[in-house]
C-alpha positions in Angstrom: 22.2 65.7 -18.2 23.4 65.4 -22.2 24.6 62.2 -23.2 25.9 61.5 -26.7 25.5 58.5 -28.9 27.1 57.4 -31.8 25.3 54.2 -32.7 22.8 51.7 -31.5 24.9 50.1 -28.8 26.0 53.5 -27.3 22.1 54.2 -26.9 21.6 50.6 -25.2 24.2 51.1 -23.0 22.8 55.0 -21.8 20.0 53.2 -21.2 21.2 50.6 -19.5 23.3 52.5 -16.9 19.7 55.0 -16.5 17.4 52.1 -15.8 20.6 50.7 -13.3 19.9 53.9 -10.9 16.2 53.6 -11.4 14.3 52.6 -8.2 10.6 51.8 -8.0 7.9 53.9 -9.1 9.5 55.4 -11.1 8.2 57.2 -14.8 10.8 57.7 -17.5 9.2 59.9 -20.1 10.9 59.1 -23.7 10.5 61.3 -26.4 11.5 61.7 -29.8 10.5 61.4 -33.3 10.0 58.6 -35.7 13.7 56.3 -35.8 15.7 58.2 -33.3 16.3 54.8 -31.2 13.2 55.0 -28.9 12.8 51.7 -28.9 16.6 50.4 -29.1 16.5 52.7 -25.9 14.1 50.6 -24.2 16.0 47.7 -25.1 19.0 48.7 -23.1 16.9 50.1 -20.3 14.7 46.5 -20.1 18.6 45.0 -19.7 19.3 47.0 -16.7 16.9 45.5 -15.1 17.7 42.1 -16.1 14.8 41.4 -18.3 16.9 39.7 -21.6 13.4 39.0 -23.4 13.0 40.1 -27.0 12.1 43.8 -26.4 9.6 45.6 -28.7 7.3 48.5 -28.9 4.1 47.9 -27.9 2.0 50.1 -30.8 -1.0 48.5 -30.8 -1.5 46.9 -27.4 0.0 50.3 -26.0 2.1 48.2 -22.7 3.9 45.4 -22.5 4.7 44.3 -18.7 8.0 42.5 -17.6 9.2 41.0 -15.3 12.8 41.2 -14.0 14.7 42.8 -10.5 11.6 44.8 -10.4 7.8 44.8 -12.5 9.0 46.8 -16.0 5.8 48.8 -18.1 7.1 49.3 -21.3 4.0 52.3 -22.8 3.8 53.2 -26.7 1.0 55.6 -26.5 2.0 56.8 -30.3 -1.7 55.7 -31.2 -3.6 57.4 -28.3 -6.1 59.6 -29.4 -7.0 61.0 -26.4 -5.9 60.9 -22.9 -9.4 59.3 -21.8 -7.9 55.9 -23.5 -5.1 56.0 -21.1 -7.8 55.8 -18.1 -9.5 52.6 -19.8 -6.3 51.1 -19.9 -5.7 51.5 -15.9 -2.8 53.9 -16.0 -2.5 54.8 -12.8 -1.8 50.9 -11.6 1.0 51.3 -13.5 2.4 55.0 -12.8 1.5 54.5 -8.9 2.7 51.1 -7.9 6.2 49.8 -7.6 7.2 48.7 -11.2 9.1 50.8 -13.1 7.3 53.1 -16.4 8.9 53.5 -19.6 6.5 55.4 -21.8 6.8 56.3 -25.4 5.9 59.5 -27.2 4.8 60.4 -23.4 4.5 64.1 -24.9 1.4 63.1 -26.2 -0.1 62.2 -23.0 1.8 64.8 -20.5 -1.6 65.6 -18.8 -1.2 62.3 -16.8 2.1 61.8 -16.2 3.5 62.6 -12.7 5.2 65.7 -12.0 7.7 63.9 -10.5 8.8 62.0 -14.0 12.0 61.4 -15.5 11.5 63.1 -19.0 14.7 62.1 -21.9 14.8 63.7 -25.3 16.2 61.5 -28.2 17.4 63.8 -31.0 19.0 63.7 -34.4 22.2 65.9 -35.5 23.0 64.5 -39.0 25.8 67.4 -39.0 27.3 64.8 -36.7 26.6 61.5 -38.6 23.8 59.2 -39.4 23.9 57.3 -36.5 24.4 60.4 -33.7 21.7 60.8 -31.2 21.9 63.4 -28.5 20.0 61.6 -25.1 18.8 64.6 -22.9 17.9 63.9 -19.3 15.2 65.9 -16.9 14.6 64.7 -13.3 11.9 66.4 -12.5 11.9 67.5 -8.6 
C-alpha cells in the first residue's frame, strides 16, 4: 500500500489511521533516511493509540515505552553498532509480548526482526515539493 504526504500533518495522520488497525504484538519496521518525518511518523502513530505525551526519538537510550490502549515501544536503533546490542537491551520482551513495536532505521537491525513485521518506507520526491513524502506499506505474511 502507497500513501502520499504532503506535509507534516498528512504523515501524522497516515500514521495515526496505521497504528488505529494495529493489534498487539505487533512490529512496524520504519525506514527512511535522515528528515523524511520518521519521527513525526511516530508521533501520529503514538496518537492512535492514545498516548498524547510529547513524542521523541529515542537516539541514545534506543526505546522509549508508553503507555496508552495498549504498551507502545518506540526503537531508534540509528546508533546500533551491532545487532548483539539489541540482545543486551532485551529485545525480544519487546518484539514477543503484547505491546506494540515501532522501530527506527529497523534496516539496520533486520536480522532480528520477525518475519511477520510490518515494514513502511518513508521517501523523498522533491520533483513533488519539499514537504512530499511517499509512505510505502509491507505486511509481511
Amino acid at each position: 500500500m502507497i500513501f502520499e504526504s504532503y506535509s507534516a500533518e498528512d504523515t501524522k495522520n497516515i500514521a495515526f489511521s496505521i497504528s488505529k488497525n494495529a493489534k498487539t504484538g505487533q512490529v512496524f519496521c520504519l525506514c527512511g533516511d535522515l528528515g523524511t518525518g520518521k519521527t513525526v511518523f511516530a508521533k501520529g502513530f503514538a496518537e492512535g493509540l492514545s498516548i498524547f505525551e510529547h513524542i521523541t526519538s529515542p537516539t541514545f537510550t534506543i526505546v522509549n515505552e508508553y503507555e496508552g490502549s495498549v504498551p507502545f515501544y518506540h526503537f531508534d536503533v540509528y546508533r546500533i553498532g551491532d545487532t548483539s546490542e539489541m540482545d543486551e537491551i532485551g529485545i525480544d520482551e519487546y518484539l514477543y509480548n503484547e505491546g506494540i513495536c515501532l522501530i527506527e532505521w529497523a534496516e539496520l537491525i533486520a536480522d532480528v526482526i520477525p518475519k511477520e513485521a510490518t515494514w513502511i518506507f518513508i521517501s523523498k520526491d522533491l520533483a513533488k515539493g519539499d514537504d512530499f513524502r511517499q509512505i510505502k506499506v509491507e505486511v509481511s505474511q
